[in-house]
N, C-alpha and C positions, 0 to 999 in steps of 0.2 A: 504494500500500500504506500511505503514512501516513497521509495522508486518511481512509482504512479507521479505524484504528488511532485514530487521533484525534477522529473521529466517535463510534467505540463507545464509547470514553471518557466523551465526554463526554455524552451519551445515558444511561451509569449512574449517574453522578455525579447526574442528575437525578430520574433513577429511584430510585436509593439515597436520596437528600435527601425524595423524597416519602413513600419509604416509611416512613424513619424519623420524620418531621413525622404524618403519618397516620396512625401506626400500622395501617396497612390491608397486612398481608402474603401478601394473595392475589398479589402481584405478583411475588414473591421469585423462582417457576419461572422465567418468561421475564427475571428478572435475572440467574440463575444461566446460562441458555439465551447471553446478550449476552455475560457475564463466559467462558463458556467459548469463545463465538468470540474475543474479546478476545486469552484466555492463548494460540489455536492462532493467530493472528497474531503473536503477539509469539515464539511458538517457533519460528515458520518465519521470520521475520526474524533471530531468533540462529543458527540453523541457517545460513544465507546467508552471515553473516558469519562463521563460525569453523566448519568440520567437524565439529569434535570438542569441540565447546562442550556442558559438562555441560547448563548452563539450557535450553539450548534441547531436547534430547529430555527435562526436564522438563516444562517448561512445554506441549510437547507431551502428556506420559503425563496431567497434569492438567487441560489442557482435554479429552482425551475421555471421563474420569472426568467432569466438567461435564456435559460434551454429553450422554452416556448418560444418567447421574440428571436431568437439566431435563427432555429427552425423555421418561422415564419417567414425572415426574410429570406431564409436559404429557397425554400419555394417560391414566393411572388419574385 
């Protein structure tokens, strides 16, 4: 799961850096699509550690706000 977690990372970091270098934001969807697997990693990891940890059914409710609108615009 870190490896997961640390891969996606760093995958936007790169993706981020290009986009802003090239101003070319046809990319933005499938960074938003990374960024919201990212946050549903990182809430199912809070979730693990603490039951009742506020962040984590955060970080949950807004990566599928993520996932939905990426997907969305991946389609239209």
């Amino acid at each position: 799961m870190i490896l997961v977690r640390i891969g996606l990372a760093i995958i936007l970091i790169f993706l981020s850096s290009y986009i802003i270098i090239t101003k070319n934001f046809d990319l933005m969807t499938p960074m938003m699509l990374l960024l919201g697997m990212l946050m549903l990693f990182n809430g199912l990891v809070e979730r693990q550690k603490d039951k009742k940890s506020f962040w984590g059914y955060l970080f949950i409710t807004i990566s599928l706000f993520l996932l939905v609108f990426s997907i969305q615009g991946l389609i239209l």
